[in-house]
LUMFIVO-194799 format. One record per residue (C-alpha): residue number from 0; residue in three letters; y, x, z. Coordinates in nm, 4 decimals. Layout:
N
+------+------+----------+----------+----------+
! resi ! resn !       c2 !       c1 !       c3 !
+------+------+----------+----------+----------+
!  NUM !  Ala !        Y !        X !        Z !
...
+------+------+----------+----------+----------+
This chain:
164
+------+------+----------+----------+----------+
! resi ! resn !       c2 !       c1 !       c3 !
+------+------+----------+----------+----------+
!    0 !  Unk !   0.0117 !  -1.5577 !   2.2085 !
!    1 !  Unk !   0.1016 !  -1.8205 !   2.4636 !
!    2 !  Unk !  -0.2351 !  -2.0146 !   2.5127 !
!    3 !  Unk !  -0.4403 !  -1.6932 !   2.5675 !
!    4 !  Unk !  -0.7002 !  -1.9299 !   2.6546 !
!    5 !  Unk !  -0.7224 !  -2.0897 !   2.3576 !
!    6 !  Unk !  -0.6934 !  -1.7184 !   2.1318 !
!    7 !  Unk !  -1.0216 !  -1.5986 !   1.9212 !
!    8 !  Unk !  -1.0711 !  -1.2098 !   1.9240 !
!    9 !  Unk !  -1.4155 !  -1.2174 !   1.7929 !
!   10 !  Unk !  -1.3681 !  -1.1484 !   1.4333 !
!   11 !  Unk !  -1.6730 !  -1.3362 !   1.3165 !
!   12 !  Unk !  -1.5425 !  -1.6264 !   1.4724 !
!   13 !  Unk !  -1.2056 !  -1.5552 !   1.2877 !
!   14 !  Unk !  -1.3952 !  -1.5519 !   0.9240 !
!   15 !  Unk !  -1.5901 !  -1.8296 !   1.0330 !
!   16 !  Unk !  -1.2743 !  -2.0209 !   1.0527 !
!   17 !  Unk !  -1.1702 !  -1.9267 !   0.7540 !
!   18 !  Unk !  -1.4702 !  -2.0156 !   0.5480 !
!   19 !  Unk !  -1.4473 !  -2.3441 !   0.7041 !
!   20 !  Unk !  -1.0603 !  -2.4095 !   0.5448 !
!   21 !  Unk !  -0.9464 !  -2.5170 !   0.2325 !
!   22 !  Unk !  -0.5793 !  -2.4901 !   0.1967 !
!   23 !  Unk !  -0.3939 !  -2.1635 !   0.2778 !
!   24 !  Unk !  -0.0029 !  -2.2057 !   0.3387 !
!   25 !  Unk !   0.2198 !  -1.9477 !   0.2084 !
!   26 !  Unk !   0.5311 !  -1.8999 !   0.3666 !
!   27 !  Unk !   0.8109 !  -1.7058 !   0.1329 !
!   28 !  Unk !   1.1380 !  -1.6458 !   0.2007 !
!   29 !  Unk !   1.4302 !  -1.6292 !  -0.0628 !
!   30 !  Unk !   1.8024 !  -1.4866 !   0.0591 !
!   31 !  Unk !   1.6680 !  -1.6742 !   0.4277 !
!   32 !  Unk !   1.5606 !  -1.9621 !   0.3282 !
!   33 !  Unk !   1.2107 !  -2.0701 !   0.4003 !
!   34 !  Unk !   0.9935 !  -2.1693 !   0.1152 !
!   35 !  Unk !   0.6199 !  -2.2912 !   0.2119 !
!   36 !  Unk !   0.3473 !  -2.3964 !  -0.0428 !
!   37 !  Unk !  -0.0103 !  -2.5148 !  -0.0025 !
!   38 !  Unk !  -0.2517 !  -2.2842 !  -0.2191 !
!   39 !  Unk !  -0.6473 !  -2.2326 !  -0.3168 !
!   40 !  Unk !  -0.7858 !  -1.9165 !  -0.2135 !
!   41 !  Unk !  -1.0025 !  -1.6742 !  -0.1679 !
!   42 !  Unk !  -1.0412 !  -1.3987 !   0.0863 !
!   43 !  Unk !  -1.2730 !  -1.0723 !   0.1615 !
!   44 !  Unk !  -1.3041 !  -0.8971 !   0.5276 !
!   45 !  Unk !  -1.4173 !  -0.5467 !   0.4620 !
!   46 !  Unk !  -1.3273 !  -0.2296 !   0.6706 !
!   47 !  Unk !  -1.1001 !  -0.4075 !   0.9088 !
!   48 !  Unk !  -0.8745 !  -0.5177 !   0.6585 !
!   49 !  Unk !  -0.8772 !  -0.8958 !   0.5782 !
!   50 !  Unk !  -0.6807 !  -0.9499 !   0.2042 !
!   51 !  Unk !  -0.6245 !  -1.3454 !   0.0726 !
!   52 !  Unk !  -0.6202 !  -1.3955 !  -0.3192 !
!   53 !  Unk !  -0.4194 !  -1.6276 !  -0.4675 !
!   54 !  Unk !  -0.3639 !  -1.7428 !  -0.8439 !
!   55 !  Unk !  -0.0809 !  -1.9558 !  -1.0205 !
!   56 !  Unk !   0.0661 !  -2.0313 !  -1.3667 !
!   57 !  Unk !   0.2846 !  -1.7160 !  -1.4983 !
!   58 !  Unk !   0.6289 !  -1.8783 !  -1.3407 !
!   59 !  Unk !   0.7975 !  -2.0734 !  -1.0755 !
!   60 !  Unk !   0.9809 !  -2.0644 !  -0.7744 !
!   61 !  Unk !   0.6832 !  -1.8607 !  -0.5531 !
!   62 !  Unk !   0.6439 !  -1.5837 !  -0.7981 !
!   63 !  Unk !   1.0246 !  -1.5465 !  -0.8838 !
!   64 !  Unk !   1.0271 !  -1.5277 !  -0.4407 !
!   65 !  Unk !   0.7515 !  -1.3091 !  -0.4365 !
!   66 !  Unk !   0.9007 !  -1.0334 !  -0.6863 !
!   67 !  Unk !   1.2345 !  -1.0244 !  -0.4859 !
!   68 !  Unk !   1.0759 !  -1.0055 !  -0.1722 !
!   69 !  Unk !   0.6822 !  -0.9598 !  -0.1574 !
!   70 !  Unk !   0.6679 !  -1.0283 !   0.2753 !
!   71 !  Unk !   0.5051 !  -1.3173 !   0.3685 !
!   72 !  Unk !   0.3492 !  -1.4900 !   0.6293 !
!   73 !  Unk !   0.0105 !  -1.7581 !   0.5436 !
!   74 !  Unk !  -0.1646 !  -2.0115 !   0.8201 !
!   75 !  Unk !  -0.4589 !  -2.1697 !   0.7660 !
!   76 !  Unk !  -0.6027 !  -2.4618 !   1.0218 !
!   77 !  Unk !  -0.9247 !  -2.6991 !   0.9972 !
!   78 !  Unk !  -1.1479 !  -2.8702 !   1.2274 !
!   79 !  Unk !  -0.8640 !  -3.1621 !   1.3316 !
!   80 !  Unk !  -0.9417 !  -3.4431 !   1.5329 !
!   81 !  Unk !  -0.7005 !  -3.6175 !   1.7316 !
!   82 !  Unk !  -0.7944 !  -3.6686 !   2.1074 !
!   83 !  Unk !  -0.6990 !  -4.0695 !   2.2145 !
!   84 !  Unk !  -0.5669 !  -4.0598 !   2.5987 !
!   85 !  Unk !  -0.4343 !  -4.4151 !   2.7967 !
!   86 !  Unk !  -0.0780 !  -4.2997 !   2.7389 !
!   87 !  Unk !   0.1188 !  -4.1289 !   2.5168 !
!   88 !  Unk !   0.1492 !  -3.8105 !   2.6459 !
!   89 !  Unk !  -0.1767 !  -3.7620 !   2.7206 !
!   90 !  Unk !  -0.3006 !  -3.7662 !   2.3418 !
!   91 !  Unk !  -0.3897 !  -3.4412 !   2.2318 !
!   92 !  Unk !  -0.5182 !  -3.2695 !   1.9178 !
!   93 !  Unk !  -0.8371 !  -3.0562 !   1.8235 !
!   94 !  Unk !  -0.7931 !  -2.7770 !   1.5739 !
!   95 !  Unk !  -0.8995 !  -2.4243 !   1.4702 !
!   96 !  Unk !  -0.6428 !  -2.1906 !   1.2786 !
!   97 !  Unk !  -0.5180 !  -1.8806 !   1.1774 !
!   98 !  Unk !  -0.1670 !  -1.7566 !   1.1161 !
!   99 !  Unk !  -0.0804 !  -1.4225 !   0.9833 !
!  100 !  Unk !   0.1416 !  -1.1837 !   0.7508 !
!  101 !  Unk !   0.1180 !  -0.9240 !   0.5286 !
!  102 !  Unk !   0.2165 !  -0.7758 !   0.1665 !
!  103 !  Unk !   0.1982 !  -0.9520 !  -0.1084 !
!  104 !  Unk !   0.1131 !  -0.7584 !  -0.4650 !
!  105 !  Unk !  -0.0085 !  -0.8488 !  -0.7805 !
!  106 !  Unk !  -0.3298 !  -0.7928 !  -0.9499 !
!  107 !  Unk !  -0.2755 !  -0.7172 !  -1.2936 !
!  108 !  Unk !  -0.5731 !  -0.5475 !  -1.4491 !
!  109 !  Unk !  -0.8566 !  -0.7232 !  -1.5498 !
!  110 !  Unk !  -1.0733 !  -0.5939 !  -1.3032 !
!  111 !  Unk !  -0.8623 !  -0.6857 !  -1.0376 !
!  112 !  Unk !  -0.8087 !  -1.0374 !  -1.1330 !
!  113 !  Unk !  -1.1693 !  -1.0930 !  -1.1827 !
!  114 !  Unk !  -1.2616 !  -0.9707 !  -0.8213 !
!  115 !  Unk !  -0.9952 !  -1.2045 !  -0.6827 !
!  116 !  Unk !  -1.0487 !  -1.5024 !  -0.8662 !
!  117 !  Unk !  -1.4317 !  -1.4583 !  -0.7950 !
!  118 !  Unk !  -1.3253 !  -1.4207 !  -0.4152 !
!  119 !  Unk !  -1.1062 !  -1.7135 !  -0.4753 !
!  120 !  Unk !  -1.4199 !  -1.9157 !  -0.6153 !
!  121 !  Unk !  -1.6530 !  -1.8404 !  -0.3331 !
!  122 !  Unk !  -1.4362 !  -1.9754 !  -0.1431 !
!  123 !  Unk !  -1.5368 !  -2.3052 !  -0.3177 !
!  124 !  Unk !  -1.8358 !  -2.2564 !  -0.4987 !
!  125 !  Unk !  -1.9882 !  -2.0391 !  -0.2522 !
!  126 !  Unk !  -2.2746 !  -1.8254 !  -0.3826 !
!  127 !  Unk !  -2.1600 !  -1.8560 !  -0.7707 !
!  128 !  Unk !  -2.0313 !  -1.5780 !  -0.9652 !
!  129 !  Unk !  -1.7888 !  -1.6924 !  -1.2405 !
!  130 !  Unk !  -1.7419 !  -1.4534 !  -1.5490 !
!  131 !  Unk !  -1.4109 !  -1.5002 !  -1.7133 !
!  132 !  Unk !  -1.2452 !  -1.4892 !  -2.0816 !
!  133 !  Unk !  -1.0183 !  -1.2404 !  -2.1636 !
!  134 !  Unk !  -0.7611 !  -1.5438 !  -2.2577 !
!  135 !  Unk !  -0.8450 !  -1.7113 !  -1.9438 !
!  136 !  Unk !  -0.7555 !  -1.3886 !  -1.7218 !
!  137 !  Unk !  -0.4061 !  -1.3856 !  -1.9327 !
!  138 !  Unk !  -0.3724 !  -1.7565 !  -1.8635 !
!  139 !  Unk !  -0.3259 !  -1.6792 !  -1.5210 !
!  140 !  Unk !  -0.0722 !  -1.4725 !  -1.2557 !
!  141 !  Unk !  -0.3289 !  -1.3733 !  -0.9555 !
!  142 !  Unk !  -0.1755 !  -1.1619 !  -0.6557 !
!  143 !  Unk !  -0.3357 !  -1.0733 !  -0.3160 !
!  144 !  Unk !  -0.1541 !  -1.0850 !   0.0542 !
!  145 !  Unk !  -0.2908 !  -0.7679 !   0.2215 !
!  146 !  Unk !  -0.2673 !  -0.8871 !   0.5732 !
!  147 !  Unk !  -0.1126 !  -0.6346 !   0.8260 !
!  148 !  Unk !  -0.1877 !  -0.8607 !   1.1244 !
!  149 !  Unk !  -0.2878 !  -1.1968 !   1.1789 !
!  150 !  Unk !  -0.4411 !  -1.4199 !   1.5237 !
!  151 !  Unk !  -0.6608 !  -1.7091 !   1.5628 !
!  152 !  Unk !  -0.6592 !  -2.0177 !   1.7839 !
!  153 !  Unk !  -0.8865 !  -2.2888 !   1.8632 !
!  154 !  Unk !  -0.8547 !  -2.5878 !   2.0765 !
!  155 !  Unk !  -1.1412 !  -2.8001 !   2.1429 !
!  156 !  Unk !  -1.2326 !  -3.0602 !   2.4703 !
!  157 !  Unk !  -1.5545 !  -3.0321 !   2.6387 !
!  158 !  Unk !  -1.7801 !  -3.2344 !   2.5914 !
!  159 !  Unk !  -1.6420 !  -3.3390 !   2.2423 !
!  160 !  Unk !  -1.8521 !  -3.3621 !   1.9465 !
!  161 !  Unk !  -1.8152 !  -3.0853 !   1.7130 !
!  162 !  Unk !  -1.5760 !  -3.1456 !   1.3728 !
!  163 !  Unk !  -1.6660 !  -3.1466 !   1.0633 !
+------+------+----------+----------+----------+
């Protein structure tokens, strides 16, 4: 990372961070060509290993990527507030995000699917648990990014008032 200064190690802080977000960007890539979509999700920490669930309808141009190449790369950011300066150049930005990759696979059974789209709720409703139909878990393609490495930044003034 360039801006050591402004990397997170701490992985509390990390999680933290990604509690706080509400969009996840998933970055595909078809025959070299970038694709990038804004998605809900959910996420768990446990043992080291940080996975992101994701859910979408059973077609489209992410899950035809996705099955002909499963790599991908996500970034997640919040806590934005744009720093005024006298000139231009001095104006600066306030942010916290983190910016990973992994392997994407999908969760077919119905156990699977409920555990991600439960992670994918507490994300949202928090403490809830959701129980779901048998035609709702068919209704619905869910697949998890099991992240193989991933870094966190945060840049924030002194003195500032905290974000959100």
């Amino acid at each position: 990372m360039r801006r050591s200064d402004r990397e997170i190690t701490d992985i509390g802080e990390i999680i933290k961070i990604i509690e706080k977000c509400d969009v996840c960007r998933l970055a595909l890539s078809a025959r070299n060509i970038p694709y990038i979509v804004p998605m809900n999700y959910g996420f768990e920490y446990t043992g080291g290993n940080l996975v992101l669930y994701f859910h979408s309808a059973h077609e489209g141009r992410k899950l035809d990527i996705i099955k002909k190449n499963p790599f991908a790369c996500f970034e997640m950011d919040t806590s934005h507030r744009i720093v005024e300066a006298d000139k231009a150049c001095g104006f600066s930005m306030e942010y916290e995000s983190v910016i990973g990759s992994g392997k994407i696979s999908f969760c077919s059974e119905k156990s699977g699917k409920t555990k991600a789209l439960n992670q994918l709720m507490k994300n949202y409703a928090k403490d809830r648990v959701f129980s779901f139909s048998d035609h709702e878990l068919e209704s619905v393609t869910v697949f998890r990014l099991d992240v193989a490495e991933f870094t966190a930044k945060r840049c924030m003034k002194p003195g500032a008032p905290a974000p959100r």
